[in-house]
Each structure stands twice: as structure tokens, then as C-alpha cells.
N, C-alpha and C positions, 0 to 999 in steps of 0.2 A: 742215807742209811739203808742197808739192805732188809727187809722182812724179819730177818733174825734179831738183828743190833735193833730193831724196833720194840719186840716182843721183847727182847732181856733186858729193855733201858726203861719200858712202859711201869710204871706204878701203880697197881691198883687203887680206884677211886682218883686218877687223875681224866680231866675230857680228852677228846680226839678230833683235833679238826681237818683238814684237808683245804689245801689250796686249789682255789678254781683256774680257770685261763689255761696260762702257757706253762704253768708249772705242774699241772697233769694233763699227761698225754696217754690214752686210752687206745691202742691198736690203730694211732694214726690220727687219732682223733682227740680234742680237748673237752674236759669234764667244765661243763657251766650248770647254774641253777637261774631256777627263776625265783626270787623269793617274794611271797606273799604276804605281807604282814599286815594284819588286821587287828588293831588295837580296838577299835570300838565293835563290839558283834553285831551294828545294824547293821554293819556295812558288808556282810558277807556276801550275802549275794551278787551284788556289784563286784567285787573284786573275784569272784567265780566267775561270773558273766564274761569278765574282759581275761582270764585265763580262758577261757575258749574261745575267746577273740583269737587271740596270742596264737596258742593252739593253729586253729581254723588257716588262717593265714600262713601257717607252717607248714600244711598240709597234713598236720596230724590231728590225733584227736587228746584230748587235754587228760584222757584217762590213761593215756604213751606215757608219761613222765612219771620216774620213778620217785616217789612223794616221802616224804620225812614231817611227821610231825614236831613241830616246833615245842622245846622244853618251856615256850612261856605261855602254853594253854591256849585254848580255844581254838577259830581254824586257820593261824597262823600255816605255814608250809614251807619249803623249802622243795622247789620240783627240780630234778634231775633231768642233763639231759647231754648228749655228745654235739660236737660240728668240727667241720673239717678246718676252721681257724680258731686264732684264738682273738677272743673281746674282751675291753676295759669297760668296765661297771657303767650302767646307764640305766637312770629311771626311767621305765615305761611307762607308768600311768599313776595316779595317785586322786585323788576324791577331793573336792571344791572346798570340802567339813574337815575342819582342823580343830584341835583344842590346844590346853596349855598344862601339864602336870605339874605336878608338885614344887619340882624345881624352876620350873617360871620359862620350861622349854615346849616350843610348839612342835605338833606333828600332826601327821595329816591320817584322819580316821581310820583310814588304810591306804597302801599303798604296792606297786607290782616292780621291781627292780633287778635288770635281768645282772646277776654276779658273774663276773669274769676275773681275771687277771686284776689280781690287787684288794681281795675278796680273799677271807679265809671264815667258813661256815663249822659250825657244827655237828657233829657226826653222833650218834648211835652207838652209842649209852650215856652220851655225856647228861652232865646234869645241872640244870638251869640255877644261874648263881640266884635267882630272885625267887622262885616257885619251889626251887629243889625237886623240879620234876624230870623226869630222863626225855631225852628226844627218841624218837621208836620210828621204825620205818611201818608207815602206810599198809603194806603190803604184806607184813610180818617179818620180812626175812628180805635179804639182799641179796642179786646175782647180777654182776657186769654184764652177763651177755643180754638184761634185761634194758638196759640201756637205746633210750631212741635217739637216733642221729638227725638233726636238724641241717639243710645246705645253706650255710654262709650265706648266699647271696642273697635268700631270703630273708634275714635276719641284719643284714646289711640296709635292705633298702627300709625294713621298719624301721632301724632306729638311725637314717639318714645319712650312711656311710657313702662318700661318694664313689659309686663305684666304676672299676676301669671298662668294664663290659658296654660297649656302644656300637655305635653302627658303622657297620666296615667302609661304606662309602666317607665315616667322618675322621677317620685315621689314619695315617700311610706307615707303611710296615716300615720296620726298625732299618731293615737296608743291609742288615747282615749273610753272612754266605751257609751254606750247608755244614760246611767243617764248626763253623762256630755252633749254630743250633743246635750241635751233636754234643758241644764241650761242655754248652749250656744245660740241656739235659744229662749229663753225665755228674752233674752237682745237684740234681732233684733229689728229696725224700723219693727213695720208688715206696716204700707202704703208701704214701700222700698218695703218688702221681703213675703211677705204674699197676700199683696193684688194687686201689682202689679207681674204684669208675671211673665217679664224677672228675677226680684229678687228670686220672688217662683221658677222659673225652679233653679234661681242657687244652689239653699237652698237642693232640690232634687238630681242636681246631685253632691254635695259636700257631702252628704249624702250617695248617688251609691259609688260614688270613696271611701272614708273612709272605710266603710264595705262591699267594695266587693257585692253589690249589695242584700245584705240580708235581707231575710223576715222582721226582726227585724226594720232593717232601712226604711223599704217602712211604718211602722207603725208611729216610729217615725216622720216622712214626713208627713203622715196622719193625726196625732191629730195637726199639727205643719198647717195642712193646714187646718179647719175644724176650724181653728179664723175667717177664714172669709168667708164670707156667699155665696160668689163665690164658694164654696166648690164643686167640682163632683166630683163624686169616681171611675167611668169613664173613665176621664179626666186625673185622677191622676196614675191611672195604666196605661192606653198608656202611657204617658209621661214619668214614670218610666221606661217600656222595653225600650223607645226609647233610653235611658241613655246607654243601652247596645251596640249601636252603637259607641259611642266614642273610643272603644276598638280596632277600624279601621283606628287611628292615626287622628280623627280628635280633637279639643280642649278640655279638661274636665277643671273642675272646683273642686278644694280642697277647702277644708273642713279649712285647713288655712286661706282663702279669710273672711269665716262665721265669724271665732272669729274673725278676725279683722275686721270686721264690728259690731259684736257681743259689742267689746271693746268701739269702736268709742262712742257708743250709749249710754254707759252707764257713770254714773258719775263721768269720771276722767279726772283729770286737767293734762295736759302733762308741766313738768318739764320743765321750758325755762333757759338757759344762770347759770346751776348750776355749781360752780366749780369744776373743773377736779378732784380735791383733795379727792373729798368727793364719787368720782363713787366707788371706792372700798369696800364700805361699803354697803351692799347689805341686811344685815342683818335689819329688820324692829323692830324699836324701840317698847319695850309693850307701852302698855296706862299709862297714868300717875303714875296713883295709884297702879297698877301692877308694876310698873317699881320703885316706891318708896321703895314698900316692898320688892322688891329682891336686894335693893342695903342694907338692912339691914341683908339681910342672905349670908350665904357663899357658899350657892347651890340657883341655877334657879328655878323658883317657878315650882312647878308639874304642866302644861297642864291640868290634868283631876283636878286637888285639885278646887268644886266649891268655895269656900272660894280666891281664888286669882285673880275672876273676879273685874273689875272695878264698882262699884257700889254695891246694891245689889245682893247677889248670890242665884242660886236658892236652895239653901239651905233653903232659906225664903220663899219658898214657899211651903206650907203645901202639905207634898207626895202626899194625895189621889189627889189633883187638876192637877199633872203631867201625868196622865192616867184617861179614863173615864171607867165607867161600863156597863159591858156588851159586845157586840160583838165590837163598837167601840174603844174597850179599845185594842183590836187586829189591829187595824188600826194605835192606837198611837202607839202603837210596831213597824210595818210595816213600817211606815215613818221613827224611830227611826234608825230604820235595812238599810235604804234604800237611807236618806237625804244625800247630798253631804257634808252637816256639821249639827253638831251635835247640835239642837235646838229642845231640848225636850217640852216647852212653846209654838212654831210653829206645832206642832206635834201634841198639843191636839186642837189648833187651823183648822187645817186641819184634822182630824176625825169630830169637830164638822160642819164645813162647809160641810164632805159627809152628815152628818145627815140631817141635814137642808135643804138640795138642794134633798135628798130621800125622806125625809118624807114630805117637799112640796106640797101643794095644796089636796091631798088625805087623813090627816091625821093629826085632830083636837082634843084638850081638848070637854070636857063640857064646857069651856065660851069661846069657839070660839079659843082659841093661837094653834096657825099655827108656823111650826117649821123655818119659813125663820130668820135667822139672817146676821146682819151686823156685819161683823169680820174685824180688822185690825191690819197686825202683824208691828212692828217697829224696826228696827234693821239697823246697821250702812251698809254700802257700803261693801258686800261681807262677812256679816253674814247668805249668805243662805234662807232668807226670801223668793228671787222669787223659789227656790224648792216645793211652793204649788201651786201652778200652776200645774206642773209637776204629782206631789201627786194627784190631784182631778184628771188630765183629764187619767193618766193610770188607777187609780181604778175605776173611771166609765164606761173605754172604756172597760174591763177586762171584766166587769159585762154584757157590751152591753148594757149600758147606754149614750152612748159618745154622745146622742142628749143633755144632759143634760147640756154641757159646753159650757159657752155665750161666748159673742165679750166681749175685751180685756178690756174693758171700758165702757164708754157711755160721747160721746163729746158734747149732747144734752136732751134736756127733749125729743125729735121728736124723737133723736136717740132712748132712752131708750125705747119709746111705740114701736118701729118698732121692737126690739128685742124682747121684749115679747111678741108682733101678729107674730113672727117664733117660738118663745118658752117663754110659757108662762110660765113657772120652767123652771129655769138653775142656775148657778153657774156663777159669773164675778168674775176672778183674777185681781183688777184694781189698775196697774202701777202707782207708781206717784200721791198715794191718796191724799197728802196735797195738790195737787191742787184744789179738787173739796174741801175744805173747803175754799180755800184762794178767789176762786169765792164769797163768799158770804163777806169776809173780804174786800176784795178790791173792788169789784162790776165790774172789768172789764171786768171778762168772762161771758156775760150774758148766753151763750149755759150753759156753765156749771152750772151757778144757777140755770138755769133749770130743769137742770140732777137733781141737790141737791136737789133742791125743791119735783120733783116727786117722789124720792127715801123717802123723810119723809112722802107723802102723802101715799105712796104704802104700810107701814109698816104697817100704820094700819088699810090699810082696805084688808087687806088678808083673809076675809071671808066677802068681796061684791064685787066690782067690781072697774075700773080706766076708765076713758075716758083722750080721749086727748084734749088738751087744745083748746079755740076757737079760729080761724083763718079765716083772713079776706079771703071770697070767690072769689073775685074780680079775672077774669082771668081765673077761674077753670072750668075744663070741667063738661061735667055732672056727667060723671062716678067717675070723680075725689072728687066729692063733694059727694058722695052715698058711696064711700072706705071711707073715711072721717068721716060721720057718722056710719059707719058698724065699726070702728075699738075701739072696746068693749075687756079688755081682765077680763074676770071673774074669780075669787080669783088667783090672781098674786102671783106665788111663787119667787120671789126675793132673790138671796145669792150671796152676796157679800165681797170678801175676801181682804181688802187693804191692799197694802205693802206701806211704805214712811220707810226714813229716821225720824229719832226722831226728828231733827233740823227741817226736812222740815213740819214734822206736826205740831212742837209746835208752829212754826213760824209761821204757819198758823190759827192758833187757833185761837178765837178773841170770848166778849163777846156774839157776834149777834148767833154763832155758841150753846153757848150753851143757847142764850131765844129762838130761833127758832126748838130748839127740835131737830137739828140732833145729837149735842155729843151725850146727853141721849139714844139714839140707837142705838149707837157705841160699842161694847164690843173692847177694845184696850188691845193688849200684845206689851208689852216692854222686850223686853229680857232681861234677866239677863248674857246671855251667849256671847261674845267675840269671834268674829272671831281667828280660830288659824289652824296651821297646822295638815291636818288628809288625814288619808290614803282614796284612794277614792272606792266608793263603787257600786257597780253595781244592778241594778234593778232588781228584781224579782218579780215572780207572786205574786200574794197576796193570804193570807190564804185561803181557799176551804170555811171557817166557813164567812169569812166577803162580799167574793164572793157571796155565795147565800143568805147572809142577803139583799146585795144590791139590788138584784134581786128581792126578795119578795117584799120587800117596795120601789123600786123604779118603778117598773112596773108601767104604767100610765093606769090600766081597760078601757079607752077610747081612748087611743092611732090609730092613721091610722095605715095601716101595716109596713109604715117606721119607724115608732117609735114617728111620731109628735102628740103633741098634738093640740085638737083643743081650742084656745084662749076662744070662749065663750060659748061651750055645753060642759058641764064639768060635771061627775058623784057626787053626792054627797060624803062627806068623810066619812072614818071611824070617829068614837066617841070615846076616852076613856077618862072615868071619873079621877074622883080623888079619893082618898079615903077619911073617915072623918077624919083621922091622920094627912094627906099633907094637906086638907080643913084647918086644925086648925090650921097647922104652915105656912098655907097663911096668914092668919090672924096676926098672931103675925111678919109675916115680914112684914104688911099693915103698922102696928104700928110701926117700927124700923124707916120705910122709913118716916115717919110722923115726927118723932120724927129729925133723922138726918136731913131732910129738916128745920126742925127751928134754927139748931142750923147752920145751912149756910146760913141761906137765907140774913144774914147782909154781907155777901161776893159775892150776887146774882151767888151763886155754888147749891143753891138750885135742882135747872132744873134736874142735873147730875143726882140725884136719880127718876126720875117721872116714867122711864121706868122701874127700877130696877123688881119689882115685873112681868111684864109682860115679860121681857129677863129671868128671873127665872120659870117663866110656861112653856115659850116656850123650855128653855132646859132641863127641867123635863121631858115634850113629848118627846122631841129626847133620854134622859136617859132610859125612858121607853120604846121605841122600841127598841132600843140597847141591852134590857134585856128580850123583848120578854113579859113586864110584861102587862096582863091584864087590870089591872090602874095604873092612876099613884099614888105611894107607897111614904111614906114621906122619905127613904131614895133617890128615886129618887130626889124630891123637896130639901133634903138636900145637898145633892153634888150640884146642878143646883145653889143653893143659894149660896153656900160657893163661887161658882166660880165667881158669876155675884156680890159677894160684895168683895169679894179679890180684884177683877182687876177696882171697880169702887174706892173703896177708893183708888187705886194706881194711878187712872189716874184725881182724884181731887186734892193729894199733885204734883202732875207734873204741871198739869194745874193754882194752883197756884203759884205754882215755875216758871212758864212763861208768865203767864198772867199778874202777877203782878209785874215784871221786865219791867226796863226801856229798847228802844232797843241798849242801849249802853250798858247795863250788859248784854243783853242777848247777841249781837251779838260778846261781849271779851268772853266771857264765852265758848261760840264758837269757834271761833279763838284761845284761847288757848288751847282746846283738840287737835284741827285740826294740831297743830304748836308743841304741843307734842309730837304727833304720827308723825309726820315730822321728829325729831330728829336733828341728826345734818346737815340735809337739808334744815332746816326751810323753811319759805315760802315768796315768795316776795308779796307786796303791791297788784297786778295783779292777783296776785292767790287767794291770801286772798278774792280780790271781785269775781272772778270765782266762789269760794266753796260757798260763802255765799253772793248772791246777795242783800239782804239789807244792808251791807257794802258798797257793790258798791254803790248805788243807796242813800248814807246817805249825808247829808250837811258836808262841811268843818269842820265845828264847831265837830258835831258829831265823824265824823271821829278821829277827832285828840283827841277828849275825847276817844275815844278805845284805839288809840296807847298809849295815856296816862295811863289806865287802863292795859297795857298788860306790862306794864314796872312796873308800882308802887305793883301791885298785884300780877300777875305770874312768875314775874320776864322776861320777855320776851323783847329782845333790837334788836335794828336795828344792822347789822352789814355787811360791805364788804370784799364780797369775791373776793379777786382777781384771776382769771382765766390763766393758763399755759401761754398760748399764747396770742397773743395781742386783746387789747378792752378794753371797761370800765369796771371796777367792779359793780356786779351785789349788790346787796344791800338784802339781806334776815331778815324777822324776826326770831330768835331763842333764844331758853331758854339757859339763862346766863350761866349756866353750863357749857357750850358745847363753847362757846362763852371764858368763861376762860381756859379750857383747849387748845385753837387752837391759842387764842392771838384777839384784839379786834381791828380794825382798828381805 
């Protein structure tokens, strides 16, 4: 529930409690307590004593901890406190003197129990069901930023966590290449691991350990820390030598700890209560349709055959659109040569995103289109999508570009102007893009409608200027109200590159998305290409030829000598025309789009097309510096075309393939690819709503209309497994197939 739905659903004179652990997360950090309970009053002291123990050993002092007196009187407590993981309940200490009350149940006089994950405490005003007295904070009053953060690993070795931190001479690094360590930190929390220290030091020295402390890796380290705007370069080479002291026997940090945090982060549901039966089976089912037509051949489909992907294959997609022209076309190669998996549709998505974010604010048509576009690739869990990320920030740093690459995101409209008063052109790779569409669907992220907002406002005015929105002055110093009005950023070069899941963006889709003009400025790729096994592939420099293209056109003529630029005294741009060839076949796409818009507009799909014409200038400009050409030429405007109407009429049959589903076909529809690729693991009820949270979150009625739908249609049945050893049978859904060959309970 949001703060609102809290406050309108909250009943007076009912308690308030809050869960510890993993289920509150504080600025990166997880809310724990220490709780103190002292049932017999001799014992306080003793139980104060070893709170300063506790304390002492943390490196704080026990008067840090935000303290709640307990509603069952005397010096009972509850202390508050932050760390950078999260911990399951564990008694630290308790006193030799125990009694027996009333009920003939022993406890021990007192006792110190640090609450984690699986803990839900008390809160302030509640009122104690036995005393009827209220719980009160210590302090008087309550504020989060009072909060002390204890390090993990401290707290790890109190209560006997074995931890990974050992000595480098006693471990051999994982054995992996630089392209992966990059993939891998590209699935971090950055508030964990980026933006806060301790995370960033460990990122650095798992990093030292793994490759022996190599140039290579301090670089890696460096674009990995240069997300966040705490960036010094300074900073970050002490702190590298310093790595070199652990070699003295005192704790390192492997590069194992990364991916398994890497892991944590990313979207996968951990398998609960599967039966023993089925761990053997290790081998990962194809997709349906894949796996359909190999049970009709007598050999395994070929891996590289496009024809045996799931869906369309990119066999259907007209060649020249696979590579662009000109020097970028060396880039689609390069990613090609270089991805950790093989998405050739991601590949020209990322050459165009260097384009866009180079030729940026310096470098304009005759009617003003500015090369910034909004890109968004969509590909399942572990088809390689986030490898553009990776793709933009080494070819820019290569070039001696690397000012050019933004923050991770933008978690507000406030955020997104503050990045562009540090860099007013950059490049954003933004994680988890169907969120900032489901903002505007759902209306609960208002930061983020924000973001969305500014982002359609920015698009078009990339040859004038943006200001920030009005806020109330009240409170504001003077200087703070003159930054305020000073913060002007003049022709805004914006690129932005989104990765989702196909479920998570269509799910998000909604018709407000496309009257409000952001689809229309969308160019969206859907992959046609299938995660599968591939040999992996190590990084290399990029061509010498795309190297110094980047350079020419990305140089900023008014740059300071760090490379920034300045937000609002900006050179004027180059000019290149068009020719009357491209002029004339602007015209007749003016009239295409005319024509397509009436024949949608009775589906109000109209919108889709309004940008078309203008996403087609704009990548005509990026065609044409890619080729070095003087104007721009109609076969530039041709290709640019072919592209911006391939991938819009591809994502108007999707959009009304989603849009116009009920959420009970769409979310079976779901559910049964998910329950496929499952195999003979299928998925229990729990997991189902994990993967696809509007399942969860569906009515009774609803619900049992899918299970119903996933039985009559997919063939898909409930069935129990029963497990080696003792316990109930776990109950999974799986495809009947499988289900008759094992026996059906």
C-alpha cells in the first residue's frame, strides 16, 4: 500500500507494526532491532551491560540506537537500527535465571534478540494488549535520518555467519573475462553498490582479487563507478592501490560475493519445496514452439537455424535493417563481435543510441531534428538486453567521451533536470523501463510521472530550451531560490536506451500512454532472438575507423577542459540540409502517415504514427553522419524510414494484442509461457504471483478464471509432488504431458 491507502484504511485505536529484515528497505539499507526484554527488574543492568557490549563491538556507542519503550513497562526496549543486508532472528544473549509464570511457561529473566526478517515489532502509539499502556519513542519523537547503520560484516561474525571474506592467497578467482564482470555489475543494486561506499569499495576490491589487480579492471571499476555522480577519479585510484594491501593476510573480497548479489537483484524467483525427483533434470526445457517442432524431427533443432526461434524470426526482418550505413554500421559489427549473446536487433539499437547521444545538441537538419532518440530493447530474463549499457559506456570511454554516460535512470522530473545541469547530452541505460510507463497507468508513482512527463516535453523542444517546474518557495534561502531560477538547460540532448521484459512493458501499456504522446516516441525492439547457449566472448577495442568518427562528432566546441559542458551558453550547431530527392520522399511519407492514421483512428492507435515522420528525419541525420554525407541524401531518409515503419507497425499488432485483452488472457497467456519453460518443474501458485504480480494482486473470481483458462486451453493442471522425505506435497502447476508421463496424484 502507498502512504495514502494507509492513512484512509488505518482505524483509530487500532496498533502499527512494521516489519524488520528484507521487507523494509531504508535508502539501501534494511530496518533491524535489537530487542531487549527484561522481565525481572534485577536484571537490568546486566542486560544494559551487554547492550554496550553489542554496541562496543559495532563500533558504536549504544546511545546511536533509536530506542522505543516497550508498552509492557519497566526497561524493556526495542533499539533501532540500519545495515547494508538483511538478517533472520537470532538470540544474542540471555541470563543463566529463568522462571516459570503463570501458565507453567519458562523464560529467562531477560534476554537480547537481535529481530530481522521474520519479526514484526511494535510501533508508537500502539497499546500493550496486557498493560494498556502505549509504546513511546525514547527520544520523544521520530526522524529516519536519525537512524545508525551498523556493517554487515560486523554483525555477521557476532552471530557466526560464515563469512565469504578470506584470504586471497586461500581462493582462486572465478576465471571469468571483463565482458562478463561488466554484465555482472550491470545487475547490482547501484544505491547498495555504487552509491554507497562500503558496497562500491567491495565492487573494487572483487574486482583487485579476480584479476590480479589489472589495468583492465581498475577501468572496469571506473565506468562501473562514474553512475554515480559522487564519481572522483582521485578517490578511485587511492582506493584501488589501497586493494593492494590486503596481500598482507588481511580480509579480501571475491568477486563470487558480486554475482551473488548481482543474482539476488535480478528477476528470479528461487524454487521452494520442489521435489527431490525432479533435481536431476538440469537440462532447460526450449519454449513451447521450439520445443513443439523438435518433438516432430528426429534431430534437436540447430541453435543458429533463425527459423526455430519462438515467434517471429529475424529472418523477417528485411537485411538492410540488421546493420546501419556508414561508419555505424562498424559498430553494429563490433557489438555483434563482442555481446555476451547474440542479439543482432540490440546491436543496431545500440550503434543508434551512440549516434544519437554524438550527434546531440551540435548537429541539426534544416527544420531543426536534433539526433536525440528514445530507444527501448525488450527481451526475456537473460537475453542479453542489459549488454548496452556496457556497449555505449566502453565505446564512449574508448573515444574519451565517458562524460557522455548519465545516471542509471531518472526517479523524478527534479532528478532528470539535475542530470542535465551536469550534462546536458548524455546517454541513460534505464533499467526496468515499464515502470515509468506503469506511472502514468496506475498514477501511483507521481516522481515518476514526472520523469515521464519531462522526458515527452524534452523531445520536442531540442532546439530551445527546458526549465524546471514551479515550486513553492516557502522556506527557501535566497541563494536557493536564484539556483532555482538560474537552472535553464539550452537544447537538451536526451538518449535514452530502455530495457524491460516484453510482459513487464506490455503490461504496462495503457491507452493514456499512447494519447499522451509518449509511445509515439518510442522506437521499441522486440527481439526475435531466444536466449541460448554461446561460447562467451571477450571485449575489444573498437575499430580505429568508429574510434575517430566518435571523436569528430562527439567533441563538444564549448566544452570546459574536463570535458563538461555548459547547460546554457551553447555554440550554435552545424546545419545539414536535405536534398530535393529526401524533401520529396518526406512528403510522400507525410501522406502515408495521414493516410495510416485514419485507417486507426476507429482503434484510437492513431497517436502511434504522429512522431513517425519526425523519428525518420531524426535518424536520417544520424545516417548521414555515419556516412560522412554533406546532406542528407534520400537513400539516407530511406533506410531511416524503412526502420521507424518496420518496428512501428510491429509494435501497433503487439499493443493491440495487449491492449485489447482482458487481464485474465493476458495474464494465462503469461503464465503459460512461464509454466512451459518451467518443464517438468512447473510452478506453484506463489511463484506464479512472484513472476507476474497482477496475478497476485487479481480477485478470487479472477484468479480462478486463469487457473481455469490454463487447464481448458494450455492444457496446464494442478498436480502433487510428493517429496523423498517427510512433509506435505507441494502442489505445482505443469503441462499435462509431463503430468502423464510421471503419474497424476
Amino acid at each position: 500500500m502507498s502512504p495514502t491507502d494507509l492513512e484512509e484504511s488505518y482505524e483509530k485505536g487500532r496498533n502499527i507494526g512494521v516489519r524488520l529484515g528484507k521487507w523494509s528497505r531504508v535508502d539501501g539499507f534494511y530496518l533491524h532491532a535489537l530487542d531487549m526484554d527484561i522481565r525481572d527488574p534485577d536484571f537490568v543492568d546486566d542486560a544494559l551491560e551487554q547492550v554496550e557490549k553489542i554496541a562496543e563491538s559495532w563500533g558504536i556507542e549504544s546511545s546511536d540506537f533509536i530506542k522505543v519503550i516497550s508498552g509492557s513497562g519497566g526497561a524493556s526496549r526495542h533499539l533501532y537500527f540500519l545495515t547494508d543486508k538483511p538478517f533472520s532472528s537470532k538470540k544474542l544473549w540471555h541470563t543463566e535465571e529463568s522462571f516459570v509464570d503463570e501458565d507453567g511457561t519458562r523464560h529467562w529473566c531477560a534476554e537480547i534478540e537481535l529481530f530481522g526478517t521474520g519479526k514484526q515489532v511494535a510501533l508508537p502509539p500502539s497499546v500493550h494488549p496486557d498493560t494498556f499502556k502505549e509504546y513511546r519513542w525514547e527520544q520523544g519523537s521520530f526522524d529516519p535520518r536519525d537512524l545508525i547503520d551498523v556493517d554487515s560484516t560486523l554483525i555477521e561474525d557476532m552471530i557466526g555467519i560464515e563469512r565469504e571474506q578470506r584470504y586471497a592467497e586461500d581462493i582462486e578467482p572465478l576465471g571469468i573475462n571483463y565482458a562478463e564482470a561488466e554484465d555482472h555489475l550491470s545487475n547490482l543494486d547501484l544505491d547498495g553498490y555504487c552509491e554507497d561506499r562500503a558496497g562500491w569499495i567491495k565492487v573494487g576490491m572483487a574486482l583487485h582479487h579476480e584479476f590480479d589487480g589489472s589495468p583492465e579492471a581498475l577501468d572496469v571499476w571506473r565506468q562501473f563507478s562514474k553512475k554515480s555522480r559522487k564519481f572522483n577519479e582521485k578517490v578511485l585510484r587511492e582506493q584501488w592501490k589501497s586493494f593492494k594491501l590486503n596481500r598482507d593476510g588481511r580480509d579480501v573480497v571475491t568477486f563470487a560475493s558480486i554475482v551473488q548479489a548481482a543474482n539476488e537483484n535480478r528477476w528470479v524467483v528461487e524454487r521452494e519445496n520442489v521435489a527431490a525427483e525432479f533435481d536431476e533434470e538440469d537440462d532447460l526445457p526450449l519454449p513451447r514452439k521450439k520445443r513443439k517442432r523438435a518433438e516432430q524431427e528426429d534431430d534437436p533443432p540447430d541453435r543458429d537455424d533463425e527459423e526455430s526461434h519462438d515467434g517471429p524470426s529475424v529472418s523477417d526482418i528485411p537485411k538492410h535493417l540488421l546493420t546501419i550505413p556508414g561508419v555505424l554500421g562498424d559498430a553494429v559489427k563490433h557489438y555483434n563481435e563482442v555481446s555476451t549473446t547474440t542479439q543482432r536487433q540490440f546491436a543496431v539499437q545500440g550503434a543508434l543510441s551512440l549516434g544519437s547521444v554524438v550527434g546531440g545538441r551540435y548537429w541539426c537538419s534544416e527544420f531543426d531534428n536534433f539526433t536525440s532518440l528514445y530507444l527501448v530493447n525488450l527481451g526475456v530474463t537473460g537475453s542479453g538486453k542489459e549488454f548496452g549499457r556496457t556497449f555505449l559506456s566502453r565505446c564512449l570511454a574508448e573515444a574519451g567521451l565517458d562524460e557522455l554516460v548519465g545516471p542509471g535512470g531518472y526517479a523524478s522530473g527534479a532528478g532528470l533536470m539535475g542530470a542535465m545541469t551536469m550534462k546536458p547530452r548524455h546517454v541513460t541505460v534505464f533499467d526496468e523501463f515499464g515502470k515509468l510507463l506503469a506511472s502514468t497507468a496506475g498514477g501511483s508513482n507521481t516522481n515518476l510521472k514526472d520523469a515521464q512527463t519531462l522526458l515527452i516535453s524534452i523531445f520536442g523542444t531540442l532546439a530551445t530550451e527546458v526549465r524546471p517546474q514551479a515550486y513553492s518557495l516557502n522556506g527557501k534561502t535566497r541563494e536557493q531560490v536564484d539556483t532555482m531560477r538560474k537552472q535553464i538547460i539550452r537544447r537538451p540532448a536526451v538518449t535514452v536506451l530502455g530495457l524491460s521484459t516484453p510482459e513487464t512493458f506490455f503490461d504496462a501499456v495503457s491507452q493514456d500512454d499512447v494519447a499522451n504522446g509518449f509511445l509515439n516516441r518510442l522506437l521499441v525492439v522486440n527481439t526475435r532472438e531466444e536466449p541460448r547457449i554461446e561460447d562467451p566472448r571477450r571485449w575489444k577495442k573498437i575499430p580505429e575507423r568508429l574510434k575517430d568518427w566518435l571523436i569528430h562528432y562527439g567533441q563538444a566546441p564549448d566544452a570546459d577542459i574536463e570535458g563538461f559542458e555548459d547547460p546554457v551558453e551553447v555554440v550554435e550547431p552545424e546545419v545539414i540540409k536535405f536534398t530535393s530527392e529526401a524533401k520529396a520522399r518526406l512528403r510522400q511519407i507525410a501522406q502515408f502517415v495521414i493516410d495510416r492514421q485514419k485507417e486507426l483512428r476507429p482503434m484510437r492507435l492513431d497517436g502511434m504514427w504522429s512522431r513517425s515522420k519526425e523519428l525518420t528525419q531524426r535518424i536520417a541525420l544520424i545516417v548521414a553522419l555515419s556516412c560522412d554525407h554533406k546532406k542528407i541524401n534520400l537513400d539516407d531518409v530511406d533506410w531511416a524510414w524503412d526502420y521507424v515503419r518496420f518496428y512501428t507497425e510491429e509494435m501497433i499488432v503487439n499493443t493491440r494484442r495487449y491492449m485489447g485483452a482482458s487481464p485474465v488472457i493476458r495474464v494465462s497467456e503469461h503464465l503459460a509461457e512461464l509454466i512451459a519453460d518451467a518443464g517438468s518443474r512447473g510452478l506453484t501458485m506463489r511463484e506464479m504471483g512472484q513472476h507476474v504480480s497482477t496475478f497476485r494482486t487479481m480477485s478470487e473470481r479472477d484468479r480462478k478464471d486463469v487457473i481455469s483458462r490454463l487447464e481448458g486451453v494450455f492444457e496446464i493442471y494442478p498436480a502433487k509432488l510428493k517429496h523423498k522425505g517427510a512433509g506435505r506435497p507441494t502442489t505445482v502447476y505443469i503441462e499435462g504431458r509431463y503430468i502423464k508421463e510421471r503419474g497424476r496424484d
